[in-house]
C-alpha positions in Angstrom: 96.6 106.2 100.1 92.7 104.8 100.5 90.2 107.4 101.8 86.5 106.9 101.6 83.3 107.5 103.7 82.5 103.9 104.4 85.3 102.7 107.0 84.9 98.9 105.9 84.9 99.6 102.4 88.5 101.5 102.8 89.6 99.1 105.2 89.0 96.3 102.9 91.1 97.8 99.6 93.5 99.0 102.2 94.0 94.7 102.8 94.0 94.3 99.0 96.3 96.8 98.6 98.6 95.2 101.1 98.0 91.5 99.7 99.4 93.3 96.3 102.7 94.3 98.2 103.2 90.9 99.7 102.5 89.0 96.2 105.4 91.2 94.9 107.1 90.4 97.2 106.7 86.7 97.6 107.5 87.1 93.7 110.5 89.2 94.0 111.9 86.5 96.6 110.9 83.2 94.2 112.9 85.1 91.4 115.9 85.6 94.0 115.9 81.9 94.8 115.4 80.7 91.3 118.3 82.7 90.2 120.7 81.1 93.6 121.3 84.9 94.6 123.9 85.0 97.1 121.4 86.8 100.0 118.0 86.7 98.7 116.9 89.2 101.2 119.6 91.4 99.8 118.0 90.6 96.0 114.6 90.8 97.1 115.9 94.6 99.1 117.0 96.0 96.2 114.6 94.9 93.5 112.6 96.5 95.8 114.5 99.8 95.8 114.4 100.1 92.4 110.9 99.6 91.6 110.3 102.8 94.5 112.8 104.2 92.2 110.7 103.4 89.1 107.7 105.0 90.6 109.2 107.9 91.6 110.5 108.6 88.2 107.3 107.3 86.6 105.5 110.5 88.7 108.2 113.1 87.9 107.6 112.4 84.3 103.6 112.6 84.5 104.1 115.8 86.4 106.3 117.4 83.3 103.9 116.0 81.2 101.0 118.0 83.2 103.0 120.8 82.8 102.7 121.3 79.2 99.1 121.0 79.1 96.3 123.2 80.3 94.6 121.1 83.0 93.7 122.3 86.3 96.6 122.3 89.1 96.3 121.1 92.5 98.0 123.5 95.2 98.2 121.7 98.8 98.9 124.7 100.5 97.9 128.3 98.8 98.8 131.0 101.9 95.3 133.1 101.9 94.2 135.3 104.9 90.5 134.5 106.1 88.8 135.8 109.3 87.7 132.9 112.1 84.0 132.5 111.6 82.9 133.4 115.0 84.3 135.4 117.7 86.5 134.3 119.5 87.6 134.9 123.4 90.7 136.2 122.6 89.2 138.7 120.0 86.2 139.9 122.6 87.8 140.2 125.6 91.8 139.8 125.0 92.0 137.1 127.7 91.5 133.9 127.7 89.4 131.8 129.6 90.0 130.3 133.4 87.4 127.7 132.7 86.8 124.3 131.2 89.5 124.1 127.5 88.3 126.2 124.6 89.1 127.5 121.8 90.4 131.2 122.4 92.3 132.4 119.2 92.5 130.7 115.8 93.5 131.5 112.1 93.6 130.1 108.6 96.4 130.8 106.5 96.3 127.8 104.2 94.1 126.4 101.7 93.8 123.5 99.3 93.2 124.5 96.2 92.5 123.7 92.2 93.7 126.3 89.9 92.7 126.7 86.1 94.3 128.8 83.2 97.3 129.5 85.2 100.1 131.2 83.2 103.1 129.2 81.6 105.6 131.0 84.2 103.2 130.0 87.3 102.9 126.3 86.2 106.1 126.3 85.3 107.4 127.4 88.8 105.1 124.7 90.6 106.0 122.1 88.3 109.7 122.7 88.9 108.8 122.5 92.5 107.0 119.7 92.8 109.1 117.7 90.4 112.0 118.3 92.6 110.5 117.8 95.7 109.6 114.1 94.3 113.1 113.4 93.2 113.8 113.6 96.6 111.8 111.2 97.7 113.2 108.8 95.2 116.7 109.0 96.8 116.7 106.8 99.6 115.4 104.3 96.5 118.3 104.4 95.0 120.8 104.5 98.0 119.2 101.7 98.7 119.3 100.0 95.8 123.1 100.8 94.9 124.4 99.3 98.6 122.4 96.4 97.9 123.3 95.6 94.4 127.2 96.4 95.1 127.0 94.1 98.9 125.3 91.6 96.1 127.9 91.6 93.4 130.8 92.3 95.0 133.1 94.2 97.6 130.6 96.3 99.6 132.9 98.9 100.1 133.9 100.7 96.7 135.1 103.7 95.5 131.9 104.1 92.9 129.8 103.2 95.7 131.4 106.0 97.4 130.4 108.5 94.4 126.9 107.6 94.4 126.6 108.7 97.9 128.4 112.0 97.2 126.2 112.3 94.6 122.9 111.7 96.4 123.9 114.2 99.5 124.5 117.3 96.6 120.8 116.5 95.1 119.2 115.6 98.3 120.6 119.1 99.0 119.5 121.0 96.7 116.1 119.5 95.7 115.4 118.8 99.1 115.9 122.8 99.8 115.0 124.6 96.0 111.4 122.3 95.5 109.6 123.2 98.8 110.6 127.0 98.0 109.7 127.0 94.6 106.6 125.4 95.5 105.7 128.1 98.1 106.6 131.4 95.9 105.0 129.9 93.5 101.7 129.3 95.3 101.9 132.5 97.0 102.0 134.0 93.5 99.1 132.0 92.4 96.9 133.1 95.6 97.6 136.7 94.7 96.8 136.4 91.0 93.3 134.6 92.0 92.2 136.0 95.4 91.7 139.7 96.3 94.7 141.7 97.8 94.8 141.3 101.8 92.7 143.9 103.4 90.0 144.0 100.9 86.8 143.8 102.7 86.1 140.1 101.3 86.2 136.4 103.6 89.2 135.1 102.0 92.4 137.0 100.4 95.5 136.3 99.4 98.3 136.0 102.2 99.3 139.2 103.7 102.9 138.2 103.5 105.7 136.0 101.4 106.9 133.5 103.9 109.9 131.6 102.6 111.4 129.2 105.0 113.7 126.9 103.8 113.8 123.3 105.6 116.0 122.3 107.7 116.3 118.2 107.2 117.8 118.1 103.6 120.9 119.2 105.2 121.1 117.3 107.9 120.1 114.2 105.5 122.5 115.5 103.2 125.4 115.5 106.0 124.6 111.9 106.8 125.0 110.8 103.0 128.4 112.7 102.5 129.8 111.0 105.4 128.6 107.8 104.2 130.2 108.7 101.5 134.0 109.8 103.0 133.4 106.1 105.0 133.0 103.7 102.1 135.9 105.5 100.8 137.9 105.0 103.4 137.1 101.4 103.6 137.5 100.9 100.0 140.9 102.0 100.8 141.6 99.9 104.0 140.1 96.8 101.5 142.5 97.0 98.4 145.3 97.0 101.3 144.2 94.6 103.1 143.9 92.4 99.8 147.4 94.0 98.7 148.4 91.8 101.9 147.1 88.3 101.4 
């Protein structure tokens, strides 16, 4: 991500960044043609995969690393409860407005927010979190890259092939479903250990409430793998008979 306050000046390492990606690339498909790979796109695909891989790893490793240390710790989301900053229609009257679009009720119940001298269980628990929610994002990566290297090498349908994907669908599954909640108790914890309790006659306090909603795609993404999975098997099976034939 490139943010800044001058537009040109973002734009412009936005193109560099991009004329990075495509040097890699063009790299990644001179070292697949040098080499005679069978389907360079295939090559170039999954050296790809695996360097989204790399990073991902590379992260999860820095973020364990941050967790034995005492350095602040970025929240994204910290639930607090704070009061709109002027009265609203809703609030004065209880109706809303017939007239030209306004605002009529609003609330904050999030904040960004940098924590320091949090406990070792706290960090800990958003750590765990985060870490898993990353690993998550590093599995389509590695799907990736496993099709593309087995399509590469050899049969594309295999029974290992097969494993992988079974393997992915449990950790997208659980990471997918244990990081986001570990990261919300745990900054719902932090917000009540730094803010005043809800109801305290102050702008901002800590959420009134625990709110622990699991989400929904990890299963869904999770289904999808598994029946990749129970498909490659089958036509690992349908391709050792078919060779058993000829």
């Amino acid at each position: 991500m490139v943010s800044g306050t001058d537009l040109p000046t973002v734009l412009l390492w936005g193109g560099v960044g991009l004329a990075v990606i495509a040097a890699i690339v063009a790299l990644m498909v001179w070292d697949a043609r040098r080499r005679k790979s069978p389907s360079v796109l295939l090559d170039v695909i999954a050296a790809m995969a695996r360097v989204w891989v790399a990073i991902v790893l590379l992260g999860a490793g820095l973020l364990i690393i941050r967790g034995f240390t005492t350095a602040p710790y970025d929240i994204a989301a910290m639930p607090i409860s704070q009061a709109w900053p002027t009265s609203l229609p809703c609030q004065t009257s209880g109706e809303a407005s017939v007239g030209a679009a306004e605002l009529c009720h609003a609330a904050t119940d999030s904040a960004r927010a940098t924590i320091t001298g949090l406990s070792g269980g706290l960090r800990t628990l958003l750590v765990a979190g985060d870490v898993l929610s990353l690993l998550v994002a590093g599995v389509p990566g590695f799907v990736i890259a496993v099709l593309s290297q087995r399509a590469i090498a050899g049969p594309a349908f295999a029974t290992r092939t097969s494993r992988w994907l079974l393997g992915s669908a449990i950790v997208v599954l659980i990471a997918g479903t244990l990081g986001p909640l570990l990261t919300d108790i745990g900054a719902a914890l932090v917000a009540q250990e730094v803010l005043p309790a809800a109801g305290t006659d102050t702008a901002v306090t800590a959420g009134r409430t625990f709110a622990i909603a699991p989400p929904a795609w990890p299963l869904g993404v999770a289904l999808g793998l598994a029946a990749l999975s129970v498909i490659f098997r089958q036509g690992a099976r349908l391709q050792r008979e078919t060779e058993g034939l000829v």
